[in-house]
Structures are given as structure tokens and as C-alpha cells.
C-alpha positions in Angstrom: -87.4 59.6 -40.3 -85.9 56.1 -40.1 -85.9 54.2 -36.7 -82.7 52.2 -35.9 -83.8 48.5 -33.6 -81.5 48.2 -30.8 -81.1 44.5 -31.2 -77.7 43.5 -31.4 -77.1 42.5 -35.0 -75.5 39.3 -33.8 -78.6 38.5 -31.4 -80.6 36.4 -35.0 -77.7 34.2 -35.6 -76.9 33.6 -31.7 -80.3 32.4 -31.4 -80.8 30.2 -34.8 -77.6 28.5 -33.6 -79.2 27.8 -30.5 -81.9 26.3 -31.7 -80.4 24.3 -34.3 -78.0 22.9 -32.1 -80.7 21.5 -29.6 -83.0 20.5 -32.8 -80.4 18.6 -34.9 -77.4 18.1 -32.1 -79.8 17.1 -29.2 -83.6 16.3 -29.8 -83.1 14.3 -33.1 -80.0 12.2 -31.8 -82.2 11.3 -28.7 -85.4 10.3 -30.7 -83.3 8.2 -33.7 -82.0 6.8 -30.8 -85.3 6.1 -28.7 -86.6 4.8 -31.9 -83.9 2.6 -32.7 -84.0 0.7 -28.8 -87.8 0.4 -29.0 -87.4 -1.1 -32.9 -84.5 -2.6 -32.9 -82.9 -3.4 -29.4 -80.6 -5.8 -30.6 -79.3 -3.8 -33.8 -79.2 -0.8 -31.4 -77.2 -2.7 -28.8 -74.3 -3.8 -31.3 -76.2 -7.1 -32.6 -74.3 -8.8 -29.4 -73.8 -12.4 -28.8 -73.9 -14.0 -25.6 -73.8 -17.3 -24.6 -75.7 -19.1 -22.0 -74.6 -17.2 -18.8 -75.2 -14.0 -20.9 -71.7 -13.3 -21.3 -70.7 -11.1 -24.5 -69.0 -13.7 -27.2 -69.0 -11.4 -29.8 -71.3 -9.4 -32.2 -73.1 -10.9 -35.6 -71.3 -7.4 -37.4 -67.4 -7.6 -36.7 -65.6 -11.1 -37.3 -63.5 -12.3 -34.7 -60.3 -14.5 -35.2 -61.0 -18.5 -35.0 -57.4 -19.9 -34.7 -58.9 -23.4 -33.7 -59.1 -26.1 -36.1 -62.4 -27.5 -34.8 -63.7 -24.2 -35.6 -64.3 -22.5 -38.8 -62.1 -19.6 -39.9 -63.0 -16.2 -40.9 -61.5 -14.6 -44.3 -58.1 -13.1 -43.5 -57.9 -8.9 -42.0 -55.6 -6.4 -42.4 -57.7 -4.4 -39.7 -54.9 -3.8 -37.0 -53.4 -7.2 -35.7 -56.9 -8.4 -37.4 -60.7 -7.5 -36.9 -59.9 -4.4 -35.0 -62.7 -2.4 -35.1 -60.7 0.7 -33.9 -58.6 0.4 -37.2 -61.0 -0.6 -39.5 -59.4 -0.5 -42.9 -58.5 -2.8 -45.6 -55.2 -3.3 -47.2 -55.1 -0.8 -50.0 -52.8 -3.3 -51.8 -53.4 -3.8 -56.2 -54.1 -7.0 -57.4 -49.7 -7.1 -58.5 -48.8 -5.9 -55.3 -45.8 -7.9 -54.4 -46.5 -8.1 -50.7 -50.1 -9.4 -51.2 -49.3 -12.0 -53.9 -46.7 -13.0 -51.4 -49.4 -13.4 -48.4 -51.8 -14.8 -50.9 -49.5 -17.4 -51.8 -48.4 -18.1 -48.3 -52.4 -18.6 -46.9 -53.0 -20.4 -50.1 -50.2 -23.0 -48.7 -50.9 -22.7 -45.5 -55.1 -23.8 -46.3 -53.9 -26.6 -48.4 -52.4 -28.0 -45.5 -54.9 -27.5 -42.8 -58.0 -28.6 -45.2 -57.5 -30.1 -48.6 -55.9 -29.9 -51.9 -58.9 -28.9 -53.5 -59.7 -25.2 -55.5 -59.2 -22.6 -52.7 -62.2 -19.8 -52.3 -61.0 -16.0 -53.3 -62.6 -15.0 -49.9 -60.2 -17.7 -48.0 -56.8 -15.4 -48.9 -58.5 -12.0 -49.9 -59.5 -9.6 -47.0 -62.5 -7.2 -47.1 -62.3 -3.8 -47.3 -63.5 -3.0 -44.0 -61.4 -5.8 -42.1 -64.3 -6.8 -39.9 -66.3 -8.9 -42.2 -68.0 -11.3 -40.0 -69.3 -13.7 -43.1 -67.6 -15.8 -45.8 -69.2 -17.4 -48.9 -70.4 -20.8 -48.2 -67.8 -22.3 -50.8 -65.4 -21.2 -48.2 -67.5 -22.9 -45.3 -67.7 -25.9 -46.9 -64.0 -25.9 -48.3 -63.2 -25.7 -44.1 -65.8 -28.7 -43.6 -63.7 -31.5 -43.6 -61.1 -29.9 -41.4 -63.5 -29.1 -38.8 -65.6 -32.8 -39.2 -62.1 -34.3 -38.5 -61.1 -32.1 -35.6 -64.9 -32.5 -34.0 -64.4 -36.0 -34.7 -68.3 -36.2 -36.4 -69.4 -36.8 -40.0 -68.3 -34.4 -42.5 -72.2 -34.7 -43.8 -73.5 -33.6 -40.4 -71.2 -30.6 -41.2 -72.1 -29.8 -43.8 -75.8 -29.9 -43.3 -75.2 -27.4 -40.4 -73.7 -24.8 -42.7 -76.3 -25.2 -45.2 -79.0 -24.3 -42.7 -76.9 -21.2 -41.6 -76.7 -19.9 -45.1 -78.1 -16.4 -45.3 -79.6 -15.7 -48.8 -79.2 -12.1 -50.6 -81.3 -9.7 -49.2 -84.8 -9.7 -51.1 -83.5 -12.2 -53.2 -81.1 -10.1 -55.5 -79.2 -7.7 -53.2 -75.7 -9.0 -51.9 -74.5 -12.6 -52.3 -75.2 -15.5 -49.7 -73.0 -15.7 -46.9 -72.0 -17.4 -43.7 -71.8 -15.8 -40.4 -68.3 -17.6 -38.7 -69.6 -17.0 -35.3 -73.0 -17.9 -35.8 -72.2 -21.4 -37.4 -69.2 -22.0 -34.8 -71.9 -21.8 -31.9 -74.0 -24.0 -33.8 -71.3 -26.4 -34.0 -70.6 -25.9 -29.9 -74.5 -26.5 -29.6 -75.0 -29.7 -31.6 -71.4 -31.0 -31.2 -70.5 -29.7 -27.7 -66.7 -29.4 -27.1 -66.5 -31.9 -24.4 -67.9 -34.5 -26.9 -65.2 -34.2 -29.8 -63.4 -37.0 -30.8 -66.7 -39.3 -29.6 -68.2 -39.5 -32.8 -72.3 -39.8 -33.5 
């Protein structure tokens, strides 16, 4: 004679979702996290940058906009009203897109001006796909130099050696393509060349 369990035929899945939910929406969230802050604080935390009062300036993974001519500029967003992280995005304009050969143009002129009549970087008029890069290619740094030399009122070569040493190389030698982080290399700048001294020379 067959026997019939009293268990609820829902009781299994009630419980598997139980413990699934603490596993994978609770106890592994927790220890990637724990992981993470004892590993990597700083990557954990954002990759913040403060500045000598330990005030937030920014963070080494989202570009901010440098509108300052003694500073260097970052490549142009279409990321809300520009490196908004909330609407990350790029443009999702084709190469003959009328409106982007049109803003292309227009930041070409508008970079001739400011810097020099020399070949103009694609990263200095193209934006990234995410809107928040926080690097541009070292042609593009030093394209900016003399601006920022003149503004700083110090030797364009003094420049120039300080984005050099702020190059990042491709990861492992191969991966990516080197880069300079905007923020990184304007604080430099602030450091070696503080504001109050600009226009001094030396």
C-alpha cells in the first residue's frame, strides 16, 4: 500500500529559495565585499582623490570637466551635461552623422584656437563610449602642453616632462594603449607649479 508524505509539495522550493537567497543574495555579496576592502580599499572605495585636507577632488575612474586653461582638458562627453556618471552613455552618433561632424568641426576650431595649429588628436573631438573616460592619449596631453606652459607661465619642457612621467603604459605590456589620467597630471601640475605661483616663471 503506497504511503502519501504530508509535506506540503511547495515546502522543497520554499526552502531552496531560502537558502539561495542568503547564499548568493547575502553571504557572497558580504564576503566579495570584505574581500575587496581588505585587498583593495582604495579600488573598493571608488579609487577617490583627495587632496591635502582629505577632501574628495574626484576619483582616478570618471573624468571630470577641466574648463581652465592652465589645466589640461579631458576628451569631450556626451554623458548628461558631461561626465555624468548617472547617465553614463556615449553618443550613439555614425561616423556621417551630421550633428557630430558638425561638433567635431566646431571643437576642432575651437582647439586650434586655445592651443595650436598643429594636427588635432582623434580623442581631443571624439567622446568615449562610456562618457566618463578619465584618460586621454598622450598625443592629446602633449598637443594641450603649450597652452597650459603659457597659462602656468613655466617652460613648455618642464610640461612636458611632467606628462611623460604620468604616462601609464598598456597593461602587461600589450593590453590597452598608453594613456594619461587628466586629474592625476592636473594635481601634478598644482604640486610642482602651485597656483599661486603662475605667471612667476622658474
Amino acid at each position: 500500500m503506497l504511503s502519501h508524505s504530508k509535506t506540503p509539495i511547495w515546502r522543497p522550493a520554499l526552502v531552496s529559495m531560502g537558502l539561495f537567497t542568503a547564499l548568493l543574495g547575502a553571504a557572497y555579496p558580504l564576503a566579495v565585499t570584505g574581500v575587496a576592502n581588505a585587498a583593495f580599499p582604495a579600488q573598493a572605495g571608488g579609487s577617490l582623490v583627495r587632496d591635502d585636507a582629505g577632501k574628495v577632488v574626484g576619483s582616478a575612474l570618471i573624468g571630470q570637466a577641466f574648463a581652465k586653461p592652465e589645466y589640461f582638458h579631458g576628451r569631450p562627453s556626451a554623458a548628461g551635461n558631461g561626465y555624468d556618471a548617472g547617465a553614463s552613455s556615449g553618443s550613439n552618433m555614425g561616423p556621417l552623422n551630421d550633428k557630430l561632424i558638425e561638433r567635431e568641426k566646431t571643437e576642432a576650431a575651437s582647439l586650434r584656437a586655445e592651443n595650436r595649429d598643429a594636427a588635432i588628436p582623434a580623442d581631443a573631438v571624439t567622446t568615449s563610449a562610456s562618457g566618463l573616460d578619465p584618460d586621454i592619449s598622450p598625443a592629446n596631453a602633449r598637443f594641450q602642453a603649450p597652452r597650459v606652459a603659457q597659462a602656468r607661465g613655466v617652460p613648455e619642457k618642464a610640461v612636458l616632462a611632467t606628462i611623460e612621467q604620468h604616462v601609464d603604459q598598456p597593461l602587461l605590456g600589450f593590453i590597452g594603449q598608453p594613456r594619461v589620467n587628466v586629474l592625476m597630471l592636473n594635481r601634478a601640475l598644482d604640486a610642482r607649479f602651485p597656483p599661486n605661483s603662475h605667471n612667476k616663471g622658474g
